[in-house]
C-alpha positions as CSV (number, residue, x, y, z in Angstrom):
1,X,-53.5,17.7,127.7
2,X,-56.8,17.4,125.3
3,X,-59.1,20.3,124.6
4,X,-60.8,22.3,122.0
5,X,-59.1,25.0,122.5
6,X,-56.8,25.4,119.9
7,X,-53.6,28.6,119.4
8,X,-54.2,31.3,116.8
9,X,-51.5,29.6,114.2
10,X,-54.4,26.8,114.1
11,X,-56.6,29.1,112.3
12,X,-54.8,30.1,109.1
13,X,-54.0,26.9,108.5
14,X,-54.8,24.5,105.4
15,X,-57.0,22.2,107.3
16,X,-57.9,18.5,105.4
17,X,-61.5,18.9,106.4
18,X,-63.5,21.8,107.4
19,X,-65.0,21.7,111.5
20,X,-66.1,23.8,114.0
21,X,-63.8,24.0,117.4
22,X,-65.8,21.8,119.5
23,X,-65.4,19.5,116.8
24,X,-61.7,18.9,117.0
25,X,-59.6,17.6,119.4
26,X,-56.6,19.4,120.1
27,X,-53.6,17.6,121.4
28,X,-51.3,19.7,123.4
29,X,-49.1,17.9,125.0
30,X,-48.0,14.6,124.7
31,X,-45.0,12.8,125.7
32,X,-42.6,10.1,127.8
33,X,-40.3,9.7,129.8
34,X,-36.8,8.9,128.5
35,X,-36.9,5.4,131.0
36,X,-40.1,4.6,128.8
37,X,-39.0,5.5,125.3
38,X,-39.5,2.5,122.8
39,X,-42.0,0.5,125.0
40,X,-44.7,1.3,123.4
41,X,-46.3,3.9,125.8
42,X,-46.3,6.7,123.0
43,X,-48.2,4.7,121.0
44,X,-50.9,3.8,123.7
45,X,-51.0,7.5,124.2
46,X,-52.0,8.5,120.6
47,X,-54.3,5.4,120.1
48,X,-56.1,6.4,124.0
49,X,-56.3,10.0,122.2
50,X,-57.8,9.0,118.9
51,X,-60.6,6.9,121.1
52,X,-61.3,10.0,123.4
53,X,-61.9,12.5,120.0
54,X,-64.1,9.6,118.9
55,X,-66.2,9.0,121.8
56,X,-66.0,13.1,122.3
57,X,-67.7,12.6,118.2
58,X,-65.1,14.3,117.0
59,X,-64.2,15.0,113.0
60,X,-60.4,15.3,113.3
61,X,-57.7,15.3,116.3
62,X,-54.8,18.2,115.3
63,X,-51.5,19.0,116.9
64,X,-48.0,20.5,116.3
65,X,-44.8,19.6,117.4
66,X,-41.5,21.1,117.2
67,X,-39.5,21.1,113.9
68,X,-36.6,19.7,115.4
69,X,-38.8,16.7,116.8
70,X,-38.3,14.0,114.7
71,X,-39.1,11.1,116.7
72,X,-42.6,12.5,117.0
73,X,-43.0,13.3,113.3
74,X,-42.8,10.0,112.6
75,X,-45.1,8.8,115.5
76,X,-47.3,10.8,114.4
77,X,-47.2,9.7,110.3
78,X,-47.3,6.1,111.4
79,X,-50.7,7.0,112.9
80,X,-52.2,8.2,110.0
81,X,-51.9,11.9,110.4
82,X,-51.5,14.1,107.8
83,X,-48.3,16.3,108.3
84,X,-49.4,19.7,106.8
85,X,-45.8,21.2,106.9
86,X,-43.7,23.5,109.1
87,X,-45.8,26.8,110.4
88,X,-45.2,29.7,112.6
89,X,-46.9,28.9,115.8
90,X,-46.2,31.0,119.0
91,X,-46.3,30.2,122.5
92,X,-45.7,32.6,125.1
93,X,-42.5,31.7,127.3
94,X,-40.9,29.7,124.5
95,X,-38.0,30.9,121.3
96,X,-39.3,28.2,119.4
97,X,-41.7,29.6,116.9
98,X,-41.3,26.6,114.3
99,X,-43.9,23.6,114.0
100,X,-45.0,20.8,112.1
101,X,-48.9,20.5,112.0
102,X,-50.4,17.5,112.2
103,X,-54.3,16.4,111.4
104,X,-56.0,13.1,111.6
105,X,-59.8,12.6,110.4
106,X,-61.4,10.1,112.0
């Protein structure tokens, strides 16, 4: 799912480069199938994404993913994103309260 709408932990948060919300792309959920792993499809996914927040004239596409995710840390790095640590984030219905944010500036 893509929107601008981005959870409060996204506020406080050492940002690259400076933008207003409509101006940032906010990736929150991406993922595959086990059956699909290592074909490819996650990288499709992010590149797809990357040409939505630039047709969308976007400044910079930011997510987070779980700590323990390490598969999708390094997705993500091999993208270009800038991994600005491990940060509280909270989601309602969830114990896991520990995330890696990611930016890229396009």
């Amino acid at each position: 799912m893509l929107n601008h709408d981005a959870v409060d932990a996204y506020r406080d948060a050492a940002w690259t480069i400076e933008a207003e919300p409509h101006e940032v792309l906010v990736v929150h959920a991406l993922g595959v199938v086990p059956d699909h792993l290592g074909t490819g499809v996650s990288r499709s996914l992010v590149d797809a994404t990357l040409q939505v927040a630039r047709e969308q004239s976007c400044k910079a596409v930011r997510l987070d993913t779980y700590v323990e995710n390490v598969p999708a840390r390094k997705l993500y790095e091999r993208h270009g994103f800038t991994d600005l640590g491990c940060h509280t984030v909270v989601y309602e219905g969830t114990d896991l309260t520990q995330f890696h944010l990611f930016e890229y500036v396009l």
